[in-house]
Backbone bond lengths (Angstrom), bond angles and torsions (degrees), N, CA, C in turn:
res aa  C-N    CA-C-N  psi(-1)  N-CA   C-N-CA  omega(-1)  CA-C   N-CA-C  phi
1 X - - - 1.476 - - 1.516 109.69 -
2 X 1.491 126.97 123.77 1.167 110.04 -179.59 1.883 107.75 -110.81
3 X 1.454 75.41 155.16 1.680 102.17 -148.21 1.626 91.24 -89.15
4 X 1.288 118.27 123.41 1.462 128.27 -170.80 1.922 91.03 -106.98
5 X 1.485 103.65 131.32 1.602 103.95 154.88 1.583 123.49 -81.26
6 X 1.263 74.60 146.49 1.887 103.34 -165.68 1.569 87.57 -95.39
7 X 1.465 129.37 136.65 1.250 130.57 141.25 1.595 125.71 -45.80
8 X 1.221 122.70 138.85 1.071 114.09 156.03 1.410 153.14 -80.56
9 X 1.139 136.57 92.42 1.452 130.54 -165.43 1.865 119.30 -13.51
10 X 1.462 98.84 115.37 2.000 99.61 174.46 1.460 107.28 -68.44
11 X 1.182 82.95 119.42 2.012 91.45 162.75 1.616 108.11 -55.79
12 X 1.126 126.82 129.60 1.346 127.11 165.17 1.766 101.53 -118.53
13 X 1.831 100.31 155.29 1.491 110.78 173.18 1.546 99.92 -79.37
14 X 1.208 130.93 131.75 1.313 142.30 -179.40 1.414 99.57 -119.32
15 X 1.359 134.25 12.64 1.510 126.93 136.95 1.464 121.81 -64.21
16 X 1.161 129.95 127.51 1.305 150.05 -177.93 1.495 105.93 -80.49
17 X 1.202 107.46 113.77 2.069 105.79 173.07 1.595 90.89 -104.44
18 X 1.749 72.06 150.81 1.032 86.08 171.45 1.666 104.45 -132.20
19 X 1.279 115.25 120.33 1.326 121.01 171.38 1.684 140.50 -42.81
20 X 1.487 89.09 -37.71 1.501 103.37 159.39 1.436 136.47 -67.90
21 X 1.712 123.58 -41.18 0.834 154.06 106.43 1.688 115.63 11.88
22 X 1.241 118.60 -72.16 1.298 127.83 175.16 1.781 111.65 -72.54
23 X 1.359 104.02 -41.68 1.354 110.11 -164.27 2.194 94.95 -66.69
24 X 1.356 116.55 -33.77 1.248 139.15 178.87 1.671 111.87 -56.16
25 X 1.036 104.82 -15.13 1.479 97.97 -144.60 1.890 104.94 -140.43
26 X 1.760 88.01 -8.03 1.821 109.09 -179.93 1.513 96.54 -58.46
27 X 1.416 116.50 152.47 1.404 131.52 173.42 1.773 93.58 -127.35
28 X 0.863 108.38 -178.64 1.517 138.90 -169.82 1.319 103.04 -122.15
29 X 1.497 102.77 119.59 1.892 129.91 -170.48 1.682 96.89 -51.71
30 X 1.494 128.06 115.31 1.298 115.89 130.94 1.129 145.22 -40.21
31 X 1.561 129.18 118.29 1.514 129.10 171.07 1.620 114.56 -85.19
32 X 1.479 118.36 -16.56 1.319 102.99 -173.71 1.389 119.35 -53.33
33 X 1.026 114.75 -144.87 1.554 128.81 -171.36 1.960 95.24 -127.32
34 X 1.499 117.32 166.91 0.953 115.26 165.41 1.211 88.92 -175.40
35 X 1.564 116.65 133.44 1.351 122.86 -165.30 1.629 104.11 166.81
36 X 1.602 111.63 -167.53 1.661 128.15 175.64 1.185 106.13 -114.83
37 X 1.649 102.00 133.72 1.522 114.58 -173.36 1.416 127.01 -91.42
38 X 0.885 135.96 105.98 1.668 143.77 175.49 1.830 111.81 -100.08
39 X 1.825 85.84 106.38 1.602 90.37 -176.55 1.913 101.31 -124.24
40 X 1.216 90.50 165.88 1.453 106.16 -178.35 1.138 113.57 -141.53
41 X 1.387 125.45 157.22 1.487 149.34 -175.17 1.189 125.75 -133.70
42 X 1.281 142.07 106.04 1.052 142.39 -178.80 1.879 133.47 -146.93
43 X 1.170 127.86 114.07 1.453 132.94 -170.79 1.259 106.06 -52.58
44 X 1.972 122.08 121.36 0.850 120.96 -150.57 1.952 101.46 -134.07
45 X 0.979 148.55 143.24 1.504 126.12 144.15 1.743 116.26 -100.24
46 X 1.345 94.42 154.49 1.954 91.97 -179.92 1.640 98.08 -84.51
47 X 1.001 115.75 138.63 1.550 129.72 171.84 2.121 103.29 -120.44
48 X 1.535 93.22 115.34 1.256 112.89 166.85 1.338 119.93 -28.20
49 X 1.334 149.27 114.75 1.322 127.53 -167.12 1.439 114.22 100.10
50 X 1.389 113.44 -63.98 1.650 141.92 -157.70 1.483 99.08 -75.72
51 X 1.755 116.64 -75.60 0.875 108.58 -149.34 1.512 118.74 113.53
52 X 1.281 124.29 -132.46 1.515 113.76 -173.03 2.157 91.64 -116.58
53 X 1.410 110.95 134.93 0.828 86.92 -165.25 2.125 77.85 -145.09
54 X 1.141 124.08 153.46 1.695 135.20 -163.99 1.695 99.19 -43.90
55 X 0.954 144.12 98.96 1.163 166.37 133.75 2.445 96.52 1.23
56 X 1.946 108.74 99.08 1.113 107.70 -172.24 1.658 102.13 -96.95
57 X 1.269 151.25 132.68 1.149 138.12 162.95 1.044 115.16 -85.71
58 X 1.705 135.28 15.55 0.975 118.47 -140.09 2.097 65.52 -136.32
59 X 1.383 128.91 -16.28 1.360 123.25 -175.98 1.913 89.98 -90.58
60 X 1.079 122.80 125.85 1.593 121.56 139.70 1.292 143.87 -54.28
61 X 1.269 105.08 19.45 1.850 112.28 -156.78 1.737 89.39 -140.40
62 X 1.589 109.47 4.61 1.563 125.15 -172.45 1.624 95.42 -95.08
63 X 1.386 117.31 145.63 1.188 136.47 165.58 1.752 122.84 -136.52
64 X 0.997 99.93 96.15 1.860 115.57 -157.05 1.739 84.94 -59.04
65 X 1.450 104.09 137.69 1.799 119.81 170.78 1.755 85.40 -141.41
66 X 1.293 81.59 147.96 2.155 100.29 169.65 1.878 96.81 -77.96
67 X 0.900 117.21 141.20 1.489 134.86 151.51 1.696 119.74 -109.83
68 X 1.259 107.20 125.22 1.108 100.35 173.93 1.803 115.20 -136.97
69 X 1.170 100.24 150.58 1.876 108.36 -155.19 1.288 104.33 -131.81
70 X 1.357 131.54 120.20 1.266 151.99 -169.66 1.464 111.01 -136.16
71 X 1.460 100.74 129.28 1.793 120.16 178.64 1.389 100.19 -133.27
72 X 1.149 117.73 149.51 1.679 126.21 -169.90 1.535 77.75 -138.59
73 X 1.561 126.82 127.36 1.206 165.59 -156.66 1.898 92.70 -129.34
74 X 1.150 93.87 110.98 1.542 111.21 -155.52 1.409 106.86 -86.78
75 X 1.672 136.47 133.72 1.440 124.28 -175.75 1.942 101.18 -74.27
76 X 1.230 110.17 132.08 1.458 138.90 -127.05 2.030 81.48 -68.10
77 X 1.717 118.77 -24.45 1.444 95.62 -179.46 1.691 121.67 -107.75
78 X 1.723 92.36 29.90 1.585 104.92 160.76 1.449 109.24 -67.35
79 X 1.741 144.19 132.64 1.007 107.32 155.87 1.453 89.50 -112.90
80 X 1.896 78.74 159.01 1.482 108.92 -156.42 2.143 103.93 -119.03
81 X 1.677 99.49 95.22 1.521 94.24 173.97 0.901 113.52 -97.31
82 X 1.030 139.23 0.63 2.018 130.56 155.26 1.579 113.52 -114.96
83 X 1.008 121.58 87.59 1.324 145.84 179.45 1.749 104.96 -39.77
84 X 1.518 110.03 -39.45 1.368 106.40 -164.86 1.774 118.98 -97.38
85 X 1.615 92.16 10.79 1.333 123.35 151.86 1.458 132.70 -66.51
86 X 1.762 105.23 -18.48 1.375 99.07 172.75 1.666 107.92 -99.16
87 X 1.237 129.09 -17.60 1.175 118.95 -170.81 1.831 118.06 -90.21
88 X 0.939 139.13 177.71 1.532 148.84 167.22 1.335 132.87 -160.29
89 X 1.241 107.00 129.54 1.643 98.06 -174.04 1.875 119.08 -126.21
90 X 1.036 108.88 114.69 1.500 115.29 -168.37 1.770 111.10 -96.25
91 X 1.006 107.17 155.18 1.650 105.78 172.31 1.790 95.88 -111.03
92 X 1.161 116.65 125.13 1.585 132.29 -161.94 1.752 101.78 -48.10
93 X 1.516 105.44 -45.26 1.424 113.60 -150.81 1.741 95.55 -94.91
94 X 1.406 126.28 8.38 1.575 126.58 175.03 1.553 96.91 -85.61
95 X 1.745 111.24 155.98 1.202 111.83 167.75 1.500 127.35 -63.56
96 X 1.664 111.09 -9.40 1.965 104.94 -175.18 1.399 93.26 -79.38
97 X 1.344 120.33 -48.81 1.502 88.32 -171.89 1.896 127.59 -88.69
98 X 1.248 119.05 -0.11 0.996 155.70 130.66 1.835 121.98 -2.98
99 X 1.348 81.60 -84.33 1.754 106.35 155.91 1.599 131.23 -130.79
100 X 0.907 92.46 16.93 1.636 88.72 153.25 1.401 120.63 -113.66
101 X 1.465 114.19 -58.59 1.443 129.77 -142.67 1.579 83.12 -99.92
102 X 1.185 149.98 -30.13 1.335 132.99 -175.89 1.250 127.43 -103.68
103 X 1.450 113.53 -23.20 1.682 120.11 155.45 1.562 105.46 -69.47
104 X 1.363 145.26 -18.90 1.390 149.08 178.42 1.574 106.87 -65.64
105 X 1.504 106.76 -63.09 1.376 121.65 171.57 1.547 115.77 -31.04
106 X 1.698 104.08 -74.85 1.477 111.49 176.51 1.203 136.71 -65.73
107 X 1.245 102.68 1.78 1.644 109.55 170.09 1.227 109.99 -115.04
108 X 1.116 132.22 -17.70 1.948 153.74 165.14 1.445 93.30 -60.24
109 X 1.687 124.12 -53.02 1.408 139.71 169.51 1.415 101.73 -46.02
110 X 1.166 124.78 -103.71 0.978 108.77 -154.91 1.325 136.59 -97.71
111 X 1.380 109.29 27.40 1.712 110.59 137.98 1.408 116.31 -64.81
112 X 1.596 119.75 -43.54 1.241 115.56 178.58 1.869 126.12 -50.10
113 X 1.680 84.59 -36.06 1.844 89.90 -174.19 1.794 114.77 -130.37
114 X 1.310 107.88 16.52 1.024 134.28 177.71 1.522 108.87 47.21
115 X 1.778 130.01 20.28 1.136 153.53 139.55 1.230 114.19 -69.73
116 X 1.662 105.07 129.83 1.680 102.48 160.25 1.629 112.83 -74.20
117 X 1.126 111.57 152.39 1.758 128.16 163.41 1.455 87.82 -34.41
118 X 1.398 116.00 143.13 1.405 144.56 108.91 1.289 148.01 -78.90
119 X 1.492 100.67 -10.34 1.963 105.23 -155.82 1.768 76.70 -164.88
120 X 1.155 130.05 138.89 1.734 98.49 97.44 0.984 161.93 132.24
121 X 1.309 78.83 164.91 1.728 135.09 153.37 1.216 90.54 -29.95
122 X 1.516 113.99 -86.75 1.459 141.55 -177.53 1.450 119.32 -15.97
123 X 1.342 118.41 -11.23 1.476 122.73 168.22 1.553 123.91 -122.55
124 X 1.362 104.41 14.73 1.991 119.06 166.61 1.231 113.18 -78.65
125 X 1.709 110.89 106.79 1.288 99.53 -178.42 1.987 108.76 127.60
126 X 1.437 93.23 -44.10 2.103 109.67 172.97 1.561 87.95 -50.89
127 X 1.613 80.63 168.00 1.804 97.48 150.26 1.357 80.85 -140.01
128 X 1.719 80.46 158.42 1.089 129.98 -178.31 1.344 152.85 -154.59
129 X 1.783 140.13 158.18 1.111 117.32 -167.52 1.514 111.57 -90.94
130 X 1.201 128.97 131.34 1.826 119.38 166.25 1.462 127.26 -96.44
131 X 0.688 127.27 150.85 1.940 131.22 168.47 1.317 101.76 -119.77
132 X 1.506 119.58 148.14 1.238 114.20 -168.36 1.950 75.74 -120.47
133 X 1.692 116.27 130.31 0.853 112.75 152.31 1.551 139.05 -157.62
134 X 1.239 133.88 -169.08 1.788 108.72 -167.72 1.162 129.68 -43.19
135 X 1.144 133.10 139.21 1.453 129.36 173.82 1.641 123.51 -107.33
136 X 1.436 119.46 176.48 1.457 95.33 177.80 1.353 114.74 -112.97
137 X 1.411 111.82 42.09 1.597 136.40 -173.05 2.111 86.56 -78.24
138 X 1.431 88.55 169.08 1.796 89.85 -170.86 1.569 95.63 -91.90
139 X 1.273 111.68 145.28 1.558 115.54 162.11 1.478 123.20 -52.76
140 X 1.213 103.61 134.57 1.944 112.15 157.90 0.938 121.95 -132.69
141 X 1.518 117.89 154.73 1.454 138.40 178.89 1.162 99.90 -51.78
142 X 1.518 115.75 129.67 1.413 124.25 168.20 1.866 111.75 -93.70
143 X 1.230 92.31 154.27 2.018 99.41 -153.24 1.828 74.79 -109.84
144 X 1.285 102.99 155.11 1.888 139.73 172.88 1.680 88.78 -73.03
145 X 1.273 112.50 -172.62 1.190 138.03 -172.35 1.704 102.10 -102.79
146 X 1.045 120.55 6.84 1.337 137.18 -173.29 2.022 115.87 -112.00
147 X 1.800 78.68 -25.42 1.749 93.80 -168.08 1.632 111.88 76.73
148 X 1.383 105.36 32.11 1.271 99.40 159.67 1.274 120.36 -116.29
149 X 1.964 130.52 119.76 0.719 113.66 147.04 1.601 139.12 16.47
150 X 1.842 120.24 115.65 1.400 116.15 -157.25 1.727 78.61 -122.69
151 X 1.166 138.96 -38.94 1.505 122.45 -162.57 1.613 104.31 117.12
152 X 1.193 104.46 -39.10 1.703 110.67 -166.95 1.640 123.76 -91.03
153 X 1.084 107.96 114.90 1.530 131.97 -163.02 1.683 101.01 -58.44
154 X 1.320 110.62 138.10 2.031 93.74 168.32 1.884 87.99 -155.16
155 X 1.225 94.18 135.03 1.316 143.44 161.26 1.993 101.62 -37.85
156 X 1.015 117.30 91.14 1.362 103.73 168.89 1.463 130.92 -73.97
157 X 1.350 112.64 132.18 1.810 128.46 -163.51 1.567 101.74 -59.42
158 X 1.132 124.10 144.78 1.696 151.43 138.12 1.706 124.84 -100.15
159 X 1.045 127.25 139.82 1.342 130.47 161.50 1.266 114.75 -81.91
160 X 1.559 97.71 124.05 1.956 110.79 177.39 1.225 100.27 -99.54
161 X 1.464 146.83 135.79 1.003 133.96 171.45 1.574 112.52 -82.58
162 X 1.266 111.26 138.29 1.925 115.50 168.28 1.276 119.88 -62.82
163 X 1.747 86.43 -73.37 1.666 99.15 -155.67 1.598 78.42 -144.49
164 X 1.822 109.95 163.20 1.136 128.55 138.54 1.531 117.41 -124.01
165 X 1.762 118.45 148.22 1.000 149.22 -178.16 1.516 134.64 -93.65
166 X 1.216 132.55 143.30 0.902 129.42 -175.82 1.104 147.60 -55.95
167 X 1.703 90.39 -38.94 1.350 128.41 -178.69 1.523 110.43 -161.17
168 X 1.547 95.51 -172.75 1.931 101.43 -172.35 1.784 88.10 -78.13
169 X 1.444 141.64 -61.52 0.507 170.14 168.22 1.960 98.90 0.34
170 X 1.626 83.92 -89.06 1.504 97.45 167.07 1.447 133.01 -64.00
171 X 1.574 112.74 -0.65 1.331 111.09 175.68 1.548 88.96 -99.95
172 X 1.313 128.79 -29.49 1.461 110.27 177.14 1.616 128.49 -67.51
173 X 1.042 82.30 -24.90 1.959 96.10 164.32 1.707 119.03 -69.22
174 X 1.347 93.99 -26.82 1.485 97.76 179.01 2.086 102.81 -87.01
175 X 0.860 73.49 -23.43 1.644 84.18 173.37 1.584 122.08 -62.32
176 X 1.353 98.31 -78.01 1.507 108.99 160.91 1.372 133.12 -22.62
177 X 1.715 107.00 -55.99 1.398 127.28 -177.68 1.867 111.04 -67.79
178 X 1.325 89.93 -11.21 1.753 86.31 -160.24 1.942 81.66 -103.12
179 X 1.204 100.34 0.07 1.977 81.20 168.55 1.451 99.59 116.26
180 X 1.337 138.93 -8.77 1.397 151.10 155.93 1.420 117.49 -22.10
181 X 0.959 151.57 149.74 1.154 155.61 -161.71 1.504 91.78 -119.41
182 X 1.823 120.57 137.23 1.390 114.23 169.62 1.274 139.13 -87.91
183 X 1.193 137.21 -161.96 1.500 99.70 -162.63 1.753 86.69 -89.68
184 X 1.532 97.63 173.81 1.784 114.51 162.88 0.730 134.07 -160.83
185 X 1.685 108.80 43.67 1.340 121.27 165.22 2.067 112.39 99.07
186 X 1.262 80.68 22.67 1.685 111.82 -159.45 1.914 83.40 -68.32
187 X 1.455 129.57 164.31 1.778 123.66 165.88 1.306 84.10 -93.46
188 X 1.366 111.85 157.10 1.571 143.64 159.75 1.564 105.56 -50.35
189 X 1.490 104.66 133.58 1.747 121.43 -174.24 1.447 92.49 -83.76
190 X 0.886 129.95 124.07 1.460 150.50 160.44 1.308 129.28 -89.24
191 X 1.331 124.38 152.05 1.639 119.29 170.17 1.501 101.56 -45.92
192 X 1.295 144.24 144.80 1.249 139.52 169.65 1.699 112.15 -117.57
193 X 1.249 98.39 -3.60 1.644 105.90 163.61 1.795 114.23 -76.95
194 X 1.893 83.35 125.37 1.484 81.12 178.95 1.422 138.60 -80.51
195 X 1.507 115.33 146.00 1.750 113.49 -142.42 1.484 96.71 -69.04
196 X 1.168 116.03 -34.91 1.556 95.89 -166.62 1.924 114.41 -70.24
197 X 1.406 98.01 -48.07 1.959 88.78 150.02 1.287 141.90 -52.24
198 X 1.230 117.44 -20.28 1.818 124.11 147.15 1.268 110.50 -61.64
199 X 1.260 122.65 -47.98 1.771 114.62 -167.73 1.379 93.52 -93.48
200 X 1.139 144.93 -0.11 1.755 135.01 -179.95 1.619 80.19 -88.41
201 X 1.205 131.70 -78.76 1.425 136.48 -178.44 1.402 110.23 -39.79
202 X 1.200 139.40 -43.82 1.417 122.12 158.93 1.582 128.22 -57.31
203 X 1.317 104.15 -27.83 1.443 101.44 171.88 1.113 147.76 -63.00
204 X 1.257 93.04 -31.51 1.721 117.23 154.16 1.170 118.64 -42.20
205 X 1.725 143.71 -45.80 0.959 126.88 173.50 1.649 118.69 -91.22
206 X 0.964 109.39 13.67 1.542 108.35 177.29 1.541 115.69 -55.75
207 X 1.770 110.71 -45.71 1.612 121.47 -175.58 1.347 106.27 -42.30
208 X 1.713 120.89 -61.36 1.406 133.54 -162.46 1.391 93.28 -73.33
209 X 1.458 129.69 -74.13 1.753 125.20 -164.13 1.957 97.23 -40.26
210 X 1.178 116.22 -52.76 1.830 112.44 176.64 1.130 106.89 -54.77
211 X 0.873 142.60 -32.30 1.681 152.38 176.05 1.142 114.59 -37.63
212 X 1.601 90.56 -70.86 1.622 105.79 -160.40 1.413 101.02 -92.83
213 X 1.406 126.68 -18.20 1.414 122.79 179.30 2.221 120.89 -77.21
214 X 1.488 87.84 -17.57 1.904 99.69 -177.29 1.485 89.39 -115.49
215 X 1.783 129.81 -42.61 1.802 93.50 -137.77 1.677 103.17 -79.45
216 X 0.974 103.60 150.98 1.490 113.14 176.37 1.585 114.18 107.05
217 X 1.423 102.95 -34.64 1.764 104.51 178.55 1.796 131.94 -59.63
218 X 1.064 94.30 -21.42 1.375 104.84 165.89 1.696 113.11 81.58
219 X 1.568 105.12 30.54 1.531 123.14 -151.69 1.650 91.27 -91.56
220 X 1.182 123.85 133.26 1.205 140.40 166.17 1.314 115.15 -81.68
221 X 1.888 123.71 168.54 1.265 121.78 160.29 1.745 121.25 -45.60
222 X 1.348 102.93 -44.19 1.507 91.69 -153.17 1.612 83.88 -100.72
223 X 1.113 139.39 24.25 1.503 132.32 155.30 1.715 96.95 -80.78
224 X 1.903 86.99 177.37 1.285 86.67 -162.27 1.691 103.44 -108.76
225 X 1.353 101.14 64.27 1.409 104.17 172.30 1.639 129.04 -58.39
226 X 1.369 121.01 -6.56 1.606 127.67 161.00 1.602 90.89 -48.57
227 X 1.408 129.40 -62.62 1.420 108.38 -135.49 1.886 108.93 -67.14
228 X 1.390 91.10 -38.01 1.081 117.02 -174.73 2.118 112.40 -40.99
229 X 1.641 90.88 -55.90 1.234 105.84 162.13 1.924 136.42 -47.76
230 X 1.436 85.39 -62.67 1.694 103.24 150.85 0.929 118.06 -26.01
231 X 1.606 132.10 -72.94 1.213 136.24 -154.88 1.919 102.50 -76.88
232 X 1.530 119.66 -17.35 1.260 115.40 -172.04 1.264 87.88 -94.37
233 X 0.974 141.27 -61.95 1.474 119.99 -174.44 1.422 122.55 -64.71
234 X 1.327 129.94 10.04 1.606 129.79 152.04 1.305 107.34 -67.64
235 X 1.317 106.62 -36.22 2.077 91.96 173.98 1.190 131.42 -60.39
236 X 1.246 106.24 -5.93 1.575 129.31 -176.56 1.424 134.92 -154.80
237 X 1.967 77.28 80.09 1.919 88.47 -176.09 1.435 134.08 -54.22
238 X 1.194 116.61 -1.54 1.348 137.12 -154.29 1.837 85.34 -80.93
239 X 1.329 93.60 -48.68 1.635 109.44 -163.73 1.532 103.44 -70.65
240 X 1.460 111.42 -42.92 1.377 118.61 -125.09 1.557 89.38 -88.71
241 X 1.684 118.12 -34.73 1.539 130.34 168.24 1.631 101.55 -35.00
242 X 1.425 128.08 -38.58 1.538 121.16 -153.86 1.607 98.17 -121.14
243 X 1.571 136.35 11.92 1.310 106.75 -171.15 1.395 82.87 -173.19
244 X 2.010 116.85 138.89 1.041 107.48 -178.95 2.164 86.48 -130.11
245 X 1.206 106.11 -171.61 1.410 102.66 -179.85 1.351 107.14 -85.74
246 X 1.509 111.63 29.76 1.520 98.87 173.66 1.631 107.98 -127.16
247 X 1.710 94.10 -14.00 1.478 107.31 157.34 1.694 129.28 -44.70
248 X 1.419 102.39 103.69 1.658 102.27 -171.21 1.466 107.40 -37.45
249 X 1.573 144.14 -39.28 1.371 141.49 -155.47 1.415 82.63 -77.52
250 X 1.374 152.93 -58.55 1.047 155.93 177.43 2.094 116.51 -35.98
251 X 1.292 98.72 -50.95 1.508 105.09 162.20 1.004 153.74 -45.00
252 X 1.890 91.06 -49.76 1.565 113.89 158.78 1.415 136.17 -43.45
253 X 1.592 102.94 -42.23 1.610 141.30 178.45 1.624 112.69 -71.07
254 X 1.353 95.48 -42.97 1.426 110.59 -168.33 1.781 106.75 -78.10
255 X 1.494 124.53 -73.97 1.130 154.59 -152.24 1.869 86.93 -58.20
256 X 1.346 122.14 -58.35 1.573 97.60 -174.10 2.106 105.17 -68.89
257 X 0.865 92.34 12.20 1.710 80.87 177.13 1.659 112.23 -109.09
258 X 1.702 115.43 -8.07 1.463 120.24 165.52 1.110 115.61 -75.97
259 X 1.329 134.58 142.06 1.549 133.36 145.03 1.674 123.99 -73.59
260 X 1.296 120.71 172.59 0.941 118.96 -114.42 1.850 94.87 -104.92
């Protein structure tokens, strides 16, 4: 007997929209951020040219400033087309972070946990909501897609903090409600900076953090100058993600500064 295929019945949505209904009930797209916060701290001096570059005590022409570096790690069905939208970097002792970005925090703090700030520290790791908004950094000419010069002045962005959350969970609820789109199967937003330019850029400070962590100690080979090292590169996670004291690039730096 030959067996003929039968179609299968189409699933149809047998929910009824209603346009009005929707049009009633529309919110207005959030731009903040909503995600987990990864911040860092680290003693820095500005170098002419450079920029912020590992803070030497051991140079006199050094003037120690706080740096501080913030990435908001995005809940995975944000999509995220400007990548360099999630990160920020403040110098501690300027007025944006000063009064914006650190009175935001501690009051974002402790509504969330009904604790004042101590650290922080104390918020690496939360999620949370961000607003990206004016800062009191100086204006610059914004460049075309060409890099040419446009004439038009813009206000450079800071992160205010909103709210912090409990969880991924509960920051996605806070998400949703504020007009978020849910997830649908969207891939997870990722660092989109490429790794080997993070660790070329971390490497750079390895010379000075070895510096200041061996010279003067009088630490030999067969001492246990790893720990010593270790502990200087915890001040600087940036680094510390890509290189440990057992990391050969780390050795190189290290080993002419042991005795013998």
């Amino acid at each position: 007997m030959t067996t003929v295929n039968q179609p299968l019945p189409i699933a149809t949505d047998t929910a009824e929209f209603d346009p009005f209904e929707a049009a009633t009930e529309a919110q207005a797209r959030t731009f903040d951020l909503f995600g987990k916060v990864e911040i860092s701290a680290w003693a820095c001096h500005l170098e002419k040219g450079q920029g912020k570059i590992p803070f030497d005590p051991q140079n006199p022409n050094h003037k120690r400033m706080t740096a501080i570096d913030v990435f908001i790690q995005p809940l995975p069905e944000i999509d995220v087309k400007y990548p360099k939208t999630l990160e920020c970097h403040w110098l501690a002792e300027y007025n944006t972070w000063a009064k914006i970005t650190l009175p935001s925090i501690k009051d974002a703090y402790q509504r969330a946990t009904g604790q004042e700030l101590g650290s922080v520290r104390q918020i690496n790791g939360m999620y949370a909501r961000v607003a990206r908004v004016d800062s009191f950094d100086k204006k610059y000419e914004k460049k075309d897609t060409n890099g040419n010069l446009t004439g038009e002045m813009v206000t450079p962005k800071t992160f205010k903090f909103v709210e912090f959350y409990a969880d991924e969970d509960t920051c996605r609820a806070a998400y949703t409600a504020a007009g978020g789109q849910p997830m649908q199967g969207n891939s997870p937003a990722v660092n989109t900076a490429p790794a080997d330019a993070d660790k070329q850029a971390a490497l750079a400070f390895l010379p000075v953090i070895i510096k200041n962590a061996l010279n003067g100690k009088g630490l030999k080979i067969q001492d246990d100058w790893q720990t010593a090292v270790n502990t200087a590169l915890g001040q600087f996670p940036m680094v510390a993600k890509h290189f440990t004291a057992e990391s050969p690039e780390v050795a190189n730096y290290a080993l002419p500064m042991l005795g013998a």
